[in-house]
C-alpha positions as a printed Julia matrix, in Angstrom:
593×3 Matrix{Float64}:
  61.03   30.53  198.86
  64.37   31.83  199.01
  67.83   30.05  197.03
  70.19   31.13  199.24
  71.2    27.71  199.49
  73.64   27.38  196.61
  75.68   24.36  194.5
  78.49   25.57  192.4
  81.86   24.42  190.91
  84.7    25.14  193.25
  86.53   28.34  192.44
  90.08   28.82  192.68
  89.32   30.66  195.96
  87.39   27.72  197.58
  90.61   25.53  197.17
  92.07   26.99  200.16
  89.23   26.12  202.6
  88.49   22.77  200.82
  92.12   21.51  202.14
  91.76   23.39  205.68
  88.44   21.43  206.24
  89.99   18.1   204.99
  92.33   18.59  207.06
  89.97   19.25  210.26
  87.92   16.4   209.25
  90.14   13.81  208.01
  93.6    14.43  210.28
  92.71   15.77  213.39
  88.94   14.36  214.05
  89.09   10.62  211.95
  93.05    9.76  212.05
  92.86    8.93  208.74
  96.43   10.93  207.89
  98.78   12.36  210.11
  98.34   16.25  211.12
 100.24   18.82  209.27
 101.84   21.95  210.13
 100.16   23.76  207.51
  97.1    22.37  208.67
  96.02   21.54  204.53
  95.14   18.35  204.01
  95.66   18.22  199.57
  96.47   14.77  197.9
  98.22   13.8   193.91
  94.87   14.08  192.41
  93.87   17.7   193.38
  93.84   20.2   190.22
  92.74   17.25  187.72
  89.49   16.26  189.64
  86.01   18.24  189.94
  84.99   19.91  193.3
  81.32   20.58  194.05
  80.69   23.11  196.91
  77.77   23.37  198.95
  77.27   27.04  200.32
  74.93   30.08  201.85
  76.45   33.52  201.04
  79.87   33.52  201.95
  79.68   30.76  204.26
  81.17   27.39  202.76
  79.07   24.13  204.14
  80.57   21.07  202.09
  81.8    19.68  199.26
  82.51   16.77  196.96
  85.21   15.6   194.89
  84.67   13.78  191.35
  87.45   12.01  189.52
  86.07   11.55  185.96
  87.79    8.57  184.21
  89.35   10.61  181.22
  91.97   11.35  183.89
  93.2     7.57  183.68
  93.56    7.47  187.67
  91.45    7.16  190.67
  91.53    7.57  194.46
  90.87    4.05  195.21
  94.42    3.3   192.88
  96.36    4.21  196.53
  94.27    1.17  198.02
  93.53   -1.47  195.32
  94.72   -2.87  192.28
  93.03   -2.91  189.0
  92.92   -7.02  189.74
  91.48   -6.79  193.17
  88.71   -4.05  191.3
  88.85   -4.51  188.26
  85.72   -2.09  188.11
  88.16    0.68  187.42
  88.94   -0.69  183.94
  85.9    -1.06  182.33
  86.0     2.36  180.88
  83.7     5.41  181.53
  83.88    4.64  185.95
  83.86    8.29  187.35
  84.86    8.07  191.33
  82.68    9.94  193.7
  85.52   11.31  196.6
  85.58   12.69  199.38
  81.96   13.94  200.49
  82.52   16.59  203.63
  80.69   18.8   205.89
  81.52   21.49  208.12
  80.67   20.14  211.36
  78.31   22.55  212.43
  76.15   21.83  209.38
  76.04   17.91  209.66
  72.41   16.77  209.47
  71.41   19.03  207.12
  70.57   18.72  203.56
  74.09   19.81  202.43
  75.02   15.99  202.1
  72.42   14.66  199.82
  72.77   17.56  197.84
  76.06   17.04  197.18
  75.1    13.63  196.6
  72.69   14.23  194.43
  74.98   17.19  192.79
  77.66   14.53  191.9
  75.0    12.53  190.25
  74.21   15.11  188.0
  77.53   15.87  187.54
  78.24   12.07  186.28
  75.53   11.8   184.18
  75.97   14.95  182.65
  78.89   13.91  181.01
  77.98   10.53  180.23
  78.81    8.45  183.0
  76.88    5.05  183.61
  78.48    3.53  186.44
  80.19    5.1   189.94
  82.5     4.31  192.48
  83.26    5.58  196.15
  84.41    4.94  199.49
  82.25    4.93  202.1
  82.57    5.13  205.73
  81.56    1.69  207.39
  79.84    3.03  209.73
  77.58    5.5   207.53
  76.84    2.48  205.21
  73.0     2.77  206.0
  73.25    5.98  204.18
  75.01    5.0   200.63
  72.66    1.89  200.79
  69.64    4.14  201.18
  70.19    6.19  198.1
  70.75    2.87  196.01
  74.99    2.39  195.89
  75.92   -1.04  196.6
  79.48   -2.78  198.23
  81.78   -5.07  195.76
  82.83   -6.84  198.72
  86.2    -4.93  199.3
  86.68   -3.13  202.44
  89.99   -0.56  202.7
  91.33    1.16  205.42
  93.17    4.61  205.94
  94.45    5.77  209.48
  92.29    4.8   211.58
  89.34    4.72  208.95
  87.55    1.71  207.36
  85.5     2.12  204.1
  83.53   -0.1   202.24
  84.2     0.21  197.91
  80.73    1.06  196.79
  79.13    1.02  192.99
  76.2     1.92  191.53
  74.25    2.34  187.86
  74.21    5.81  186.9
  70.59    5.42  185.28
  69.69    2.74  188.33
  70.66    5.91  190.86
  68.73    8.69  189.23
  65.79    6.79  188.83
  65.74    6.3   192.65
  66.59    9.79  193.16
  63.72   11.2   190.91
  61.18    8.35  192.2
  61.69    7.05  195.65
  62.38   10.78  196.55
  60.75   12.59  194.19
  59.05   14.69  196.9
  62.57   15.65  198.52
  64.1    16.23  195.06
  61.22   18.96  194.07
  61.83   20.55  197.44
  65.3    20.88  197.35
  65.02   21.8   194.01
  62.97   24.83  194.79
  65.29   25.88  197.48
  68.74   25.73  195.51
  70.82   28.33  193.53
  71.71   25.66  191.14
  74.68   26.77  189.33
  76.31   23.8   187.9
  75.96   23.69  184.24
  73.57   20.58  184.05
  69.62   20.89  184.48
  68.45   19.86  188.27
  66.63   17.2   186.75
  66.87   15.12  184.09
  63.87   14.23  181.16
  61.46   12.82  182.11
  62.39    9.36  180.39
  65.89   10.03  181.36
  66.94   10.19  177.69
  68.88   13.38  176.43
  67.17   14.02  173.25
  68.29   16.33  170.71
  66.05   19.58  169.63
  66.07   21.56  172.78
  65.45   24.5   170.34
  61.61   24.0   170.2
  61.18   24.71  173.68
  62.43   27.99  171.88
  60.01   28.73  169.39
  57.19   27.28  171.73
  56.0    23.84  172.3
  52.22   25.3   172.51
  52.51   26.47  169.14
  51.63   29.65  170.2
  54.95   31.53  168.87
  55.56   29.75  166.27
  57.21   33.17  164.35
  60.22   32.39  166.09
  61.06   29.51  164.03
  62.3    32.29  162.2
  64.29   33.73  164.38
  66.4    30.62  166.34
  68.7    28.78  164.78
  67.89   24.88  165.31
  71.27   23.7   164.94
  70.93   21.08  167.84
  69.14   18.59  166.18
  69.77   17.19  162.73
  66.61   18.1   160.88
  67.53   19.35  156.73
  68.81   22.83  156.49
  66.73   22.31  152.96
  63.2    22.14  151.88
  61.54   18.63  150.65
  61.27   18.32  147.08
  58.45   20.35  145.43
  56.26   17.59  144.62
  55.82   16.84  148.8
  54.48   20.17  149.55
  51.96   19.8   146.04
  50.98   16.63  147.27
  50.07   17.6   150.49
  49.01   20.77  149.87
  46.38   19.67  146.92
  43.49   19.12  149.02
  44.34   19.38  152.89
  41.24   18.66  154.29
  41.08   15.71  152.94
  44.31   14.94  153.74
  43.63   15.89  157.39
  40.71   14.14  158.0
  40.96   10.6   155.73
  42.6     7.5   157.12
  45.87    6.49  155.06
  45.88    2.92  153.59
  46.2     0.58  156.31
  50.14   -0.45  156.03
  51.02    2.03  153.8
  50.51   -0.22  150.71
  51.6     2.69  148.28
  54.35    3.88  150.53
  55.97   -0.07  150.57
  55.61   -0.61  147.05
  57.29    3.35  145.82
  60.32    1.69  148.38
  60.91   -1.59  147.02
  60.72   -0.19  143.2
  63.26    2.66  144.0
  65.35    0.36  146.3
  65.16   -2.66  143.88
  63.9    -4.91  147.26
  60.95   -7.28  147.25
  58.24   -5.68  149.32
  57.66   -8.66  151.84
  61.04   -7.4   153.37
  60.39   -4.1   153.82
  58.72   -2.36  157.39
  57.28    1.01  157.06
  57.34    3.02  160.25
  56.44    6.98  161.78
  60.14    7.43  161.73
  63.19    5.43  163.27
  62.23    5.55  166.64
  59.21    3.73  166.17
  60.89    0.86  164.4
  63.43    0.96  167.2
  61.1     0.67  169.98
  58.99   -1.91  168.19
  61.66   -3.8   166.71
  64.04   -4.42  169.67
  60.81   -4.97  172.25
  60.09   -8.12  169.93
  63.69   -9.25  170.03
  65.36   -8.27  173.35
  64.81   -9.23  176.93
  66.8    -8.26  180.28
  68.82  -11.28  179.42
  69.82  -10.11  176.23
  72.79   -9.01  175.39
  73.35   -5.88  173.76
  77.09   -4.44  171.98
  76.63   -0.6   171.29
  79.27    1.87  169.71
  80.12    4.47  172.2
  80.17    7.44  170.82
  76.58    6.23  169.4
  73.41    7.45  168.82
  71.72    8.02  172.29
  68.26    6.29  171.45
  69.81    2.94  171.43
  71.51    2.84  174.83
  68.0     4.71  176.14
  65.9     1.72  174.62
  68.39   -1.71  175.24
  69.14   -0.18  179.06
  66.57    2.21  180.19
  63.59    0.93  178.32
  63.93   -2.98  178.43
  66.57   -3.24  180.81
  69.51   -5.81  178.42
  72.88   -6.53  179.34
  74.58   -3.79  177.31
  78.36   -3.55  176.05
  80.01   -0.44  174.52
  82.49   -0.81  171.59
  84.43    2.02  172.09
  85.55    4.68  169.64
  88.9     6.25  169.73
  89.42    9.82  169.02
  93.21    9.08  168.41
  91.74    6.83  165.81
  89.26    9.82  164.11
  86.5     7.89  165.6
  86.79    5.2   163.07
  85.96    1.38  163.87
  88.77   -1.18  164.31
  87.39   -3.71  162.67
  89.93   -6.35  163.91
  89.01   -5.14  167.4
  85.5    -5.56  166.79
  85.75   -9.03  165.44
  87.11  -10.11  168.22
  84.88   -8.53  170.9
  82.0    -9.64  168.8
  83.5   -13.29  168.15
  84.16  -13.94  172.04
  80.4   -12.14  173.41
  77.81  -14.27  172.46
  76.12  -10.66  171.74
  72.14  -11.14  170.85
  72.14   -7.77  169.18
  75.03   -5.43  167.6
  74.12   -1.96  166.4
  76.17    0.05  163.94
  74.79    3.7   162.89
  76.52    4.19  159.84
  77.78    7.01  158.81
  78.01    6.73  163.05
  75.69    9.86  164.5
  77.43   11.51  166.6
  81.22   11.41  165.33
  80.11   11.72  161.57
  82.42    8.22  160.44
  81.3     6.05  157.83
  82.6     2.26  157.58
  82.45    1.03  153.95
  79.96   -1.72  153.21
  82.55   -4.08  152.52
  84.01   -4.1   155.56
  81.15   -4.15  157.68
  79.87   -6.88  155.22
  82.81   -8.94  156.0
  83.0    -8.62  159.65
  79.17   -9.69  159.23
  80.0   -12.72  157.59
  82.79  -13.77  160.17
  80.3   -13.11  163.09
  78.22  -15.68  164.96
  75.5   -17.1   163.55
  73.29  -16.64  166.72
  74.42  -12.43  166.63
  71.41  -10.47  164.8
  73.13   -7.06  163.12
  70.8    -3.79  163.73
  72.38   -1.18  160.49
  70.96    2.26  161.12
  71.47    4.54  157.68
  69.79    7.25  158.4
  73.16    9.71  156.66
  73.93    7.3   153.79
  72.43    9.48  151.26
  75.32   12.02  152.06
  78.4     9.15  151.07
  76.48    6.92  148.43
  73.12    5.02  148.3
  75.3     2.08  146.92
  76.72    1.48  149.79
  73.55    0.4   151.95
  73.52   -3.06  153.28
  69.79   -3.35  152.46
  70.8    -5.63  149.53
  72.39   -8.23  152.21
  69.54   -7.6   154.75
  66.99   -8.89  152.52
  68.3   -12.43  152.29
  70.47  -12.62  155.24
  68.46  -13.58  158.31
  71.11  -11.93  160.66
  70.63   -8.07  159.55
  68.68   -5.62  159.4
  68.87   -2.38  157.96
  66.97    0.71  159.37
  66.57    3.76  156.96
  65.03    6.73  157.9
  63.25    9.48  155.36
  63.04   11.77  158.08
  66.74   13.28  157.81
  67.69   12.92  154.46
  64.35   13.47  152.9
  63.44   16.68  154.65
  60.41   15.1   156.37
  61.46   14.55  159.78
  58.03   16.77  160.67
  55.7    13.89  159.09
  57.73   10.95  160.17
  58.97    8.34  157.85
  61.36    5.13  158.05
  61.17    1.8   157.02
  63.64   -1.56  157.59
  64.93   -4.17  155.37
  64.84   -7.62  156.51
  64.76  -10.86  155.1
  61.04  -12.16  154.55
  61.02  -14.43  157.56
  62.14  -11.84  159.81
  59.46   -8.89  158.52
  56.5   -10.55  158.48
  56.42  -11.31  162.33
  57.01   -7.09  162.99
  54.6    -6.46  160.02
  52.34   -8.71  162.39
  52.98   -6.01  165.02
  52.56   -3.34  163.28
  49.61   -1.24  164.13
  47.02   -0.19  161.11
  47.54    3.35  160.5
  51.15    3.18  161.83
  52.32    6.11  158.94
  49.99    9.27  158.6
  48.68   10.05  154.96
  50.52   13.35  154.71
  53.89   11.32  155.67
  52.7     8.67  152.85
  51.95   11.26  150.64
  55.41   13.38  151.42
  57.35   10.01  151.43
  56.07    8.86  147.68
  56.3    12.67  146.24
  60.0    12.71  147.61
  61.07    9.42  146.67
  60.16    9.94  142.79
  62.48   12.88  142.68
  65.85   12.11  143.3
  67.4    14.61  141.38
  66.67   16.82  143.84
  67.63   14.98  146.63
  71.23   14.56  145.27
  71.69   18.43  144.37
  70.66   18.63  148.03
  73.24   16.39  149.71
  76.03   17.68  147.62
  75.14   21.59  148.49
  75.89   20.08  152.32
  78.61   19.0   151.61
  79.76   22.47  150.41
  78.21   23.94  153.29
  79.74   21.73  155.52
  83.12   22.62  154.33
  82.65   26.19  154.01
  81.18   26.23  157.96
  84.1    24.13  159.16
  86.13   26.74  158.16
  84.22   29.27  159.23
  84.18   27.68  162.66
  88.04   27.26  162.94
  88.87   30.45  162.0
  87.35   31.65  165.46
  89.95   30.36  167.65
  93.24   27.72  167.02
  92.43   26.55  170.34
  89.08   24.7   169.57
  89.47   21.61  167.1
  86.64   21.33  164.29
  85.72   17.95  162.94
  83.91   17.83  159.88
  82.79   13.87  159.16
  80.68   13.06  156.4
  77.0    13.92  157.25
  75.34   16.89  157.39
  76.95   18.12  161.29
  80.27   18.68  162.26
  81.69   19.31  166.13
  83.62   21.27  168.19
  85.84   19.9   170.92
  86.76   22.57  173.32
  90.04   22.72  175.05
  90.95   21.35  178.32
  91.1    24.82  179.8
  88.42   26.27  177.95
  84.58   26.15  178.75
  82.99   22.76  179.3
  80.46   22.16  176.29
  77.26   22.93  178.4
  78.41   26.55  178.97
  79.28   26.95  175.67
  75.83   25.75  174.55
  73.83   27.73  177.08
  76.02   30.87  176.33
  75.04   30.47  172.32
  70.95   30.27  173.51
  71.34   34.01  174.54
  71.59   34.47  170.55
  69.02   32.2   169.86
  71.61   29.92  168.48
  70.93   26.2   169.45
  74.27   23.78  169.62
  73.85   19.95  171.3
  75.94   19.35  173.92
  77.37   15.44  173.16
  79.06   14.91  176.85
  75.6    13.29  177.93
  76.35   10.43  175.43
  79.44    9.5   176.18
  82.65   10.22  178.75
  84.89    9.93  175.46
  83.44   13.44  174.93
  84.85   14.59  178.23
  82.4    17.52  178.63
  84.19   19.32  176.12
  82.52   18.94  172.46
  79.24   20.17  170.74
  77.77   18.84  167.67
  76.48   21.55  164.96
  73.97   20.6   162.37
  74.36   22.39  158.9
  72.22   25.18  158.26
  71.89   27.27  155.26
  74.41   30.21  154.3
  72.67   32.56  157.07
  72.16   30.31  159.87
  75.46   29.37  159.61
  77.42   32.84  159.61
  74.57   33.02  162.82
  76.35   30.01  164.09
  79.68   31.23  163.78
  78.94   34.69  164.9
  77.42   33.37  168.58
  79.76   30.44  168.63
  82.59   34.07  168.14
  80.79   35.73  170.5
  80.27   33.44  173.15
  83.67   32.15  173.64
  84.6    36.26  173.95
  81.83   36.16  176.82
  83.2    32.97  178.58
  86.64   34.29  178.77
  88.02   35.32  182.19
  88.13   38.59  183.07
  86.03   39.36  180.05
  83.37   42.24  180.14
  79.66   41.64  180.8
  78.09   39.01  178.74
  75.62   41.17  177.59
  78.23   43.16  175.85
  78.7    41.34  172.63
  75.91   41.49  169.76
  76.03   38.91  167.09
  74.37   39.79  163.81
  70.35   38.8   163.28
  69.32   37.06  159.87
  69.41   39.88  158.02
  72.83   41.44  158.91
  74.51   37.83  158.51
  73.28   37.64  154.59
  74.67   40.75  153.82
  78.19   39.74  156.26
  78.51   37.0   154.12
């Protein structure tokens, strides 16, 4: 089937027809504004906001304007008040403007693609909920695809609109279920050239580790783990101690075909002797995620409510809003403030929300800030009694095991701290984690706990690692070094780009304003089988504009900073073809550095 049919950004030369059919459309056949001379129709937000354009060949069919909220203004500002809609300050609102068609192609698909293309658009970069204007009498249609009124009607000219909002997660799933059917056909019929996937995951989630697809998810090709750079997920750059490869290596047929004790018996007891913590408070769990899911499914309801950082670790939002469906708050992060928790702020937001469930990731995943203990400990104390504290420390090792709340958790019937041996360990392939919560609170999830729940090999990896902590530490302080070392490395490509290190083993990149957006900066760095993770999906304080890198060895990273080099070059206007620029393989980036 052919993609003539294509969706693209607006280009400088599109701007021109954009305000010529606006002003066809929204002068001379609605009344909405007086006609103009110049017959361009332009208004104080053009140049800051996003256009979307519909077209086949040279011909232009429609387009749709997007005012993300970063911009700190909206369309509906000219009609409304932030007290009659006070929608608009909630933080992380992106306004969906404007939707036009040439005449001649109304009743065509061009509308709901654009529709559709805007939704993309918005969640792309982290949006959750939307707002437009639409047409009274085309209300049908905005109901249809799952927007709903607030109850405020506006009028321009002689043009009445109803205000219209909708769930960002609420609207795709309609898009990619109700008309699933129509989405795979359009899909298969459009030049999609907007820097987002047509369609999202399949749970909707934006996970991290793109690069397997990469090396091959069949396991067919599995020599190219040698050759891509899996920077876009947070896996150790180092290898697990050398007792866990011994242990599991000893006698792997055994180890592949015998049943691990039933709830990881030796596992538990290894934890609560290194971590000085009775075993009846400990959880053992195939990594994080599983605790997460089964954890928060015992606790939470649609009722409950939920307060999440924001910047934050994605699989919390995708299990409290997507998953069980809570009543979910965002806390958010400032970069003006380096990303780092005010905890005044927070002890009032938490004091006044009756919040069932607060999560802290700590050091925070993805801006790389750690709170110290104390703090967090004290703002703990202050909090209701009824609010339950979820303390993810999966990057502790790289500040200081001292600081874990797991001491607190163990007696205190309000938190509970969630560890995982995946990252820090080197054994995120066998999948390891565990919790700390008082007795009374881990014996109910113990209850739920299927037998079996941790494999022997992770057992076995988890109880070889765990009794060698000397190598653990040499580990964690090599990052660090490497850390520092690629940080440099990294800002020494451009002064335009600003490179922030934190205190785990990742760092990020925030682009500038007039600069790539993050997602063509990431796809651009694939061509060198160089894998970043584009962090706009997770939050609109990102803007579209910043990658995360995880810290690779010596190599990997002068990889890393060769494509990151190399791709910028290639997304410069006017540069040369893309394919133009080499960037050194393995072997010629040891001997570079």
């Amino acid at each position: 089937m052919s993609r003539d049919l294509q969706i693209r950004a607006a280009t400088p030369d599109d701007m021109r027809w954009i305000h010529e059919l606006r002003h066809r459309v929204y002068a001379e056949e609605l009344g909405q504004h007086p006609p103009r001379p110049d017959q361009r129709l332009e208004d104080a937000l053009d140049g800051d906001n996003v256009y979307l354009v519909a077209a086949r060949g040279a011909a232009r069919i429609g387009f749709v304007s997007l005012t993300p909220p970063w911009l700190g203004r909206y369309g509906l500002d000219k009609y409304l008040t932030r007290g009659e809609l006070p929608l608009l300050s909630e933080g992380g609102v992106f306004e969906v403007r404007i939707l036009t068609v040439e005449p001649s192609r109304r009743g065509t698909v061009a509308a709901a693609l654009l529709m559709y293309a805007a939704l993309r658009w918005v969640s792309s970069r982290g949006g959750r909920t939307v707002v437009a204007m639409g047409r009274t009498e085309l209300l049908g249609l905005y109901l249809a695809v799952g927007l709903r009124p607030v109850g405020r009607t506006v009028r321009s000219g002689a043009v009445s609109f109803e205000v219209l909002t909708g769930e960002v997660a609420e609207l795709t799933r309609t898009a990619t279920t109700r008309y699933r059917t129509v989405s795979e056909r359009f899909g298969s019929m459009v030049d999609w050239q907007l820097d987002m996937e047509w369609a999202p995951g399949p749970d909707g989630c934006e996970h991290g580790g793109a690069s397997f697809t990469a090396i091959g998810t069949d396991f067919r090709t599995l020599h190219r783990r040698h050759e891509v750079v899996a920077a876009d997920v947070l896996d150790a750059w180092f290898p697990p101690a050398p007792g866990v490869g011994a242990a599991i290596a000893e006698d792997p047929a055994w180890t592949a075909r015998t049943s691990p004790p039933t709830g990881a018996e030796g596992l538990m007891s290894e934890l609560a002797k290194d971590r000085a913590l009775p075993v009846e408070t400990l959880v053992a769990g195939a990594g994080s995620s599983d605790l997460i899911f089964r954890a928060f499914g015992r606790w939470l309801t649609p009722e409950s409510r939920v307060l999440l950082l924001d910047p934050g670790y994605g699989e919390y939002a995708h299990v409290t809003e997507r998953v069980i469906g809570c009543r979910v708050d965002r806390f958010r992060l400032q970069r003006k403030d380096g990303w780092r928790i005010d905890f005044a702020r927070l002890a009032s937001v938490v004091g006044a929300g009756r919040y069932d469930l607060v999560v802290v990731v700590n050091p925070n995943n993805p801006t790389g800030r750690h709170a110290a203990a104390a703090e967090l400990g004290t703002l703990i104390a202050a909090a209701p009694a009824g609010t339950r504290w979820w303390i993810d420390e999966a990057y502790l090792g790289y500040v200081d095991p001292a600081e874990s709340l797991a001491p607190l958790a163990a007696v205190d019937p309000r938190v509970v701290v969630c560890t995982s041996l995946s990252k820090m360990y080197a054994l995120s392939g066998v999948r390891a984690a565990y919790l700390v919560a008082e007795p009374g609170t881990a014996a109910p999830l113990r209850r739920w706990t299927p037998p079996w729940a941790v494999s022997l090999p992770a057992q076995l990896a988890a109880v070889a690692a765990l009794r060698d902590p000397g190598h653990y530490r040499s580990c964690w302080n090599r990052t660090r070094v490497l850390r520092r070392q690629l940080a440099s490395d990294l800002a020494g490509v451009t002064d335009t780009a600003v490179v922030e290190e934190g205190v785990a083993n990742f760092l990020s990149i925030t682009l500038p304003h007039d600069g790539p957006t993050a997602a063509r900066l990431v796809r651009e760095c694939r061509r060198h089988d160089v894998y970043l993770r584009d962090l706009s999906p997770l939050s609109p304080q990102y803007e579209g504009r910043t990658v995360r890198v995880a810290v690779r060895d010596t190599a990997e990273n002068a990889r890393i900073v060769a494509a990151y080099g190399a791709a910028l070059e290639s997304l410069r206007p006017g540069s040369p073809s893309r394919r133009s620029t080499e960037v050194p393989t393995d072997a010629a980036a040891s001997r570079a550095r």
